[in-house]
N, C-alpha and C positions, 0 to 999 in steps of 0.2 A: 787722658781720663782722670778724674778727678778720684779722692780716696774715699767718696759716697758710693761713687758709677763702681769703682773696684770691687769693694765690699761686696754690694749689689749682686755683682758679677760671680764674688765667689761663694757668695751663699745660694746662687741659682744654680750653678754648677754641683754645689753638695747636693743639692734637692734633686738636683734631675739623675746625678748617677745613683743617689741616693732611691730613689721611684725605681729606676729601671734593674738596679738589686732588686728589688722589692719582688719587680714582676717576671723576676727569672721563673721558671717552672722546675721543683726537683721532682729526680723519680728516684726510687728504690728496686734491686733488687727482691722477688721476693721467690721463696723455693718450699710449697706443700709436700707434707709429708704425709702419708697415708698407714691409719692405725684399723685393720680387719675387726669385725667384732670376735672378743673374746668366747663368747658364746660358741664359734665357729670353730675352734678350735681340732677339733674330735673330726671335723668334717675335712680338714685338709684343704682349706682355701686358697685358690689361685685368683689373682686380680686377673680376671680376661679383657674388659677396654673399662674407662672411664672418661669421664668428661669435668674439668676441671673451667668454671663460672664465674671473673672475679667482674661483680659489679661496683663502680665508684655511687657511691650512695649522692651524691653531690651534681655530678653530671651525669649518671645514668650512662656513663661509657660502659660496655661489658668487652671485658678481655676473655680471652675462649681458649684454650688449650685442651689436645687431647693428650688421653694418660695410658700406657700400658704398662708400668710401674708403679711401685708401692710410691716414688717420689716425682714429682714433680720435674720438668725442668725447671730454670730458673725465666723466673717472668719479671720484666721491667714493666712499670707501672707510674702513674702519677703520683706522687705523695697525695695521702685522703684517708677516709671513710672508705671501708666495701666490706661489701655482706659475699659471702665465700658459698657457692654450693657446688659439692661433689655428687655426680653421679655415674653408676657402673655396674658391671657384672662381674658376681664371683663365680669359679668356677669350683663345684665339691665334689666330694666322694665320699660316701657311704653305704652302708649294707641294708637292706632289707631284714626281713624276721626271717628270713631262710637262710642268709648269711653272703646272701647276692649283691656284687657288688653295685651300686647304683649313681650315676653320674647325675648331678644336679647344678642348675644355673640361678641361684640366687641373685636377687638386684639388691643395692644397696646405694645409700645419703650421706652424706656427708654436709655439715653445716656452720657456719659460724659465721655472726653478726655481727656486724659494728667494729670490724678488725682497723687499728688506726695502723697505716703504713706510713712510717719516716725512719728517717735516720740513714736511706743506702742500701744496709741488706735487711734483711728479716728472715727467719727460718718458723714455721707452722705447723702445728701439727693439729689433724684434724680427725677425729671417730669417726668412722662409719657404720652405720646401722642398719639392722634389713628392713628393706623396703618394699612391698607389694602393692601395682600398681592397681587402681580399680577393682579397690577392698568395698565389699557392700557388709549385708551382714554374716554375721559369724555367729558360733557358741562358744561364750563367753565363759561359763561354767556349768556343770551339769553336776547335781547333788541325787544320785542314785542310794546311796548307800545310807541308810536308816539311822538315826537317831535312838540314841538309849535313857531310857529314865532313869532320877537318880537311885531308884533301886537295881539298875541293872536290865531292865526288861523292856524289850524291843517295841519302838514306839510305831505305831501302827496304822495312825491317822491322818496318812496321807500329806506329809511334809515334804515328799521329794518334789525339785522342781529342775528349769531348767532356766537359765539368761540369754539372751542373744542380745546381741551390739552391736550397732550400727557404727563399724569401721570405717566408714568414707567423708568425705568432706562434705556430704550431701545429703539434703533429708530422703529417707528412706520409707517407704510403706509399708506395713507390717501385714496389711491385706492381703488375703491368699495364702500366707504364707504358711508354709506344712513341716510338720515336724513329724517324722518318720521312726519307729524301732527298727534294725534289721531281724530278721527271720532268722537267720545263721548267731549257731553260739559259737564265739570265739574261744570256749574253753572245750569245745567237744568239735573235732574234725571229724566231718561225715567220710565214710570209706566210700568209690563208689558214686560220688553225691552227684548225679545230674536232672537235669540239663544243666551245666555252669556256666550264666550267666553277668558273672561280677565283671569280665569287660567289656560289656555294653549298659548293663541294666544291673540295682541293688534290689536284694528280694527284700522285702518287708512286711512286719506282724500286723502294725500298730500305725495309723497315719491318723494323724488330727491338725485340722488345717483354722487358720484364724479366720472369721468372718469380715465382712467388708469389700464396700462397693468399686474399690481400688484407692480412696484417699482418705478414707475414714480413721486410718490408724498412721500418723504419721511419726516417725521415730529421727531426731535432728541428729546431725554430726557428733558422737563420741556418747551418746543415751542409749540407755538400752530398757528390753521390754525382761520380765518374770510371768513366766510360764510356769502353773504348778498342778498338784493334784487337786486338794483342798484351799484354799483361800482365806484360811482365816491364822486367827496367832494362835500358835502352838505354841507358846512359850507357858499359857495361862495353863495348860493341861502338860506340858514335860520342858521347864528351864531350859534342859539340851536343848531344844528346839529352836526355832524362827519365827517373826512375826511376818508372815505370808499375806496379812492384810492388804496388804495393798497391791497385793499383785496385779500385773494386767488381766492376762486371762489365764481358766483353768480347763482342764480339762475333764469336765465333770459327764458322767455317764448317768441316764438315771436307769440303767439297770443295775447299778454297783449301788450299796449302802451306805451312801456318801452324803453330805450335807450338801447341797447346793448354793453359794453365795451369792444373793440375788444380786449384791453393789458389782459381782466381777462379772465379764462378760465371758460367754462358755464357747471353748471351741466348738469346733462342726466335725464328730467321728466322722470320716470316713472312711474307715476301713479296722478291724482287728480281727485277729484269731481266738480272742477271749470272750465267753458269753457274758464276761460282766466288766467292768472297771477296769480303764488301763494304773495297772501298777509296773512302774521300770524296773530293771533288774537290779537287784542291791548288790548282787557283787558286781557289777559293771560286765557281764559278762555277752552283754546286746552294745552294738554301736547304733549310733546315729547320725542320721542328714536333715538337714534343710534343703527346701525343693520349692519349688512354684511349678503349677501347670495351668497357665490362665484360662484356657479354655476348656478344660474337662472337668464334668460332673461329675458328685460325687457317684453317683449309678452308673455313667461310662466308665469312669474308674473301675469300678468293683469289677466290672463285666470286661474291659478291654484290657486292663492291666494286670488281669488274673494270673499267676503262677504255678504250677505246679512241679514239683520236685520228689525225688526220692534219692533214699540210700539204705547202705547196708550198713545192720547192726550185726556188731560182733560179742557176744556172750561166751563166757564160758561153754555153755550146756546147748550152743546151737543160735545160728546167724538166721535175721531174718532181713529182706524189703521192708522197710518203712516208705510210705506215703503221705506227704503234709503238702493242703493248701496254702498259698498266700499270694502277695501282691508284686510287682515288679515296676521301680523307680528307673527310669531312660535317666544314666550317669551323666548325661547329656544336660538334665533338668537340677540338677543339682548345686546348688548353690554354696554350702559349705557342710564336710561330713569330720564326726569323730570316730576313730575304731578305740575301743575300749576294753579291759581285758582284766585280769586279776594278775597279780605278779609274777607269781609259777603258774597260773593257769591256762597261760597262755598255749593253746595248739594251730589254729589258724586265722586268716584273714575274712572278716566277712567283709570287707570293702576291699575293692581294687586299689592297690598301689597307685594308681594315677588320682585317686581322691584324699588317699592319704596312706602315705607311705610307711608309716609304724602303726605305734599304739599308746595309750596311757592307760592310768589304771588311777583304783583307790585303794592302796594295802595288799594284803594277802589274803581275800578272803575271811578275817577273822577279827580278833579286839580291834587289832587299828584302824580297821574299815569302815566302822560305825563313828557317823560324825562327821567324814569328811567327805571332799571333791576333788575331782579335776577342774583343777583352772585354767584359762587361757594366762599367757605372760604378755607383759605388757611390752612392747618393742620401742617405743619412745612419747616422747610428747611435746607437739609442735607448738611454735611459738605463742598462740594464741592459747596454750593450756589444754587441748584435745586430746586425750590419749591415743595412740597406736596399738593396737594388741598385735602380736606377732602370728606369722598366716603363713606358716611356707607347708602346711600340706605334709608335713611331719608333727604326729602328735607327739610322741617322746620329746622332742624337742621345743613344740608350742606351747604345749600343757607343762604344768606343777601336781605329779599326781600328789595322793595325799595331803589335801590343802584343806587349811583352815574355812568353810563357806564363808560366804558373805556376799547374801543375797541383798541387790538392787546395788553395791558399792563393788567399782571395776578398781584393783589394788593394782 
């Protein structure tokens, strides 16, 4: 062979061992570590199983491990691209408002995007967040507690309102949709009080439900609707106040003294204990639900879901029977409820524990109560910028009592 053909030879020979380096395949170890939400703390979280999801963004290979550790075993892998999701159940404890201990099974996420693996090994660490599957809508904030002008003096013109927010990935319809007072004060325990029906059915004052033929009010993933008394800007008549202008709908009464907005559309009473205008309670002292009941009018309503209750008052100077009418919500039909309360005024439950296991509040009762809310907390926000409000059916823990409003803006 001549020293052309050589040459030849040895620069083919580089190239080919040279290529078939090339197209060796590495993999890395890699080992997730698992961080509970902080927020859980108080609750005493146990990891009960998870599922650990590594997808190669490139080939769309997914590696699957299951998890019943805070860590990972170790996973070999392609060197790549892969998007990471964790999924699992905590396992908690915590007390009721009687001081009852209560076991709870939170789900929770885990996520992380665009993780480049090389190098051998790798070690991860990844938050997990709580998670609620087949969130629709919620109550987002409820501003109960009245507004002061800046002289001091209690504003009166019907500025409380409420938010609800469509929590799911899906548009939502606001049609039907009923928004309830409870009948029971959560600051006054009836002695005595039967029939009690809080674990089947929520008794209720006040039901006012949105109009619409079932698609007429449609509300998209991560939007929400305002619900108020009056409809117009309060700001113009008390600074403290809100501009309610643009609210969805109100709930106007024309046997109360109220202005009528002709631009907002008016809910449909049906049902209260008040011969005139519903006004909420300002110290938060009524909880509330959202409900749907597609097929009942408001007249079967009135007639079929009729209530009636008593209990004993206790007096100094001599106990009586009391009697009071109202209404009864199937806990069945209920969509998402808040119990609400004052800070020490709290003495019992007007919702079942299974709808919501504490309470929130705004203040004590007093200066600090005016002006503010309970707000829902915000639980994360997925990648496309959606918010998640947090929903585990504890309000002590969902809600921010004492919160700054900020009507139509989910913080």
């Amino acid at each position: 062979m001549n020293k052309v053909g050589i040459a030849m030879l040895v620069m083919f020979s580089i190239l080919f061992f040279s290529c078939e380096k090339d197209d060796e395949i590495s993999f890395s170890d890699v080992s997730v570590g698992l961080k509970l939400p902080k927020s859980l703390t108080k609750k005493k979280p146990v990891l009960n199983s998870a599922k650990l999801v590594m997808t190669n963004v490139n080939t769309g290979v997914e590696t699957i491990e299951q998890l019943t550790t805070l860590q990972s075993p170790v996973v070999n892998v392609e060197d790549g691209l892969y998007n990471l999701l964790v999924t699992g159940e905590l396992n908690c404890t915590t007390t009721d408002t009687k001081g009852k201990t209560i076991n709870q099974t939170i789900k929770v996420r885990g996520v992380k995007e665009n993780l480049e693996v090389v190098g051998g090994e790798l070690d991860v660490d990844m938050s997990l967040f709580i998670f609620k599957e087949s969130t629709g809508f919620v109550i987002s904030e409820i501003f109960f507690a009245r507004t002061k002008t800046p002289e001091g003096q209690i504003y009166n013109s019907g500025d409380q309102y409420f938010e609800i927010y469509n929590n799911s990935s899906e548009v939502l319809y606001a049609d039907g949709l009923c928004i309830a007072q409870t009948a029971l004060n959560s600051a006054q325990k009836m002695d005595k009080f039967k029939p009690d029906i809080r674990n089947v059915a929520t008794p209720v004052s006040d039901v006012y439900r949105i109009p619409g033929s079932g698609k007429d009010y449609p509300v998209q993933p991560g939007e929400s609707i305002v619900i108020c008394d009056v409809a117009i800007n309060h700001k113009t008549d008390n600074p403290n106040s809100f501009d309610l202008s643009k609210a969805d709908f109100e709930w106007y009464d024309e046997k109360g003294n109220e202005v009528d907005v002709p631009e907002v559309t008016n809910m449909v009473k049906i049902a209260s204990t008040s011969a005139s205008s519903w006004r909420i309670n300002m110290w938060g002292w009524q909880s509330y639900i959202l409900f749907k009941m597609e097929d009942v009018t408001s007249k079967a309503f009135l007639k079929d879901y009729a209530y009636h209750y008593e209990y004993l008052f206790v007096h100094e100077d001599f106990r009586i029977t009391m009697e009071f009418d109202a209404w009864k919500v199937p806990n069945s039909n209920i969509i998402d409820a808040v119990e609400c309360s004052s800070r020490s005024g709290f003495k019992w439950k007007a919702l079942d524990p299974s709808l919501d296991l504490t309470w929130t509040h705004s203040g004590d009762g007093n200066e600090e109560t005016y002006g503010k809310s309970v707000k829902r907390k915000v639980s994360h926000v997925t990648a496309d910028g959606r918010k998640v409000l947090l929903d585990t059916n504890d309000s002590a823990f969902d809600f921010i009592p004492t919160a700054v409003p900020s009507p139509f803006v989910i913080e």
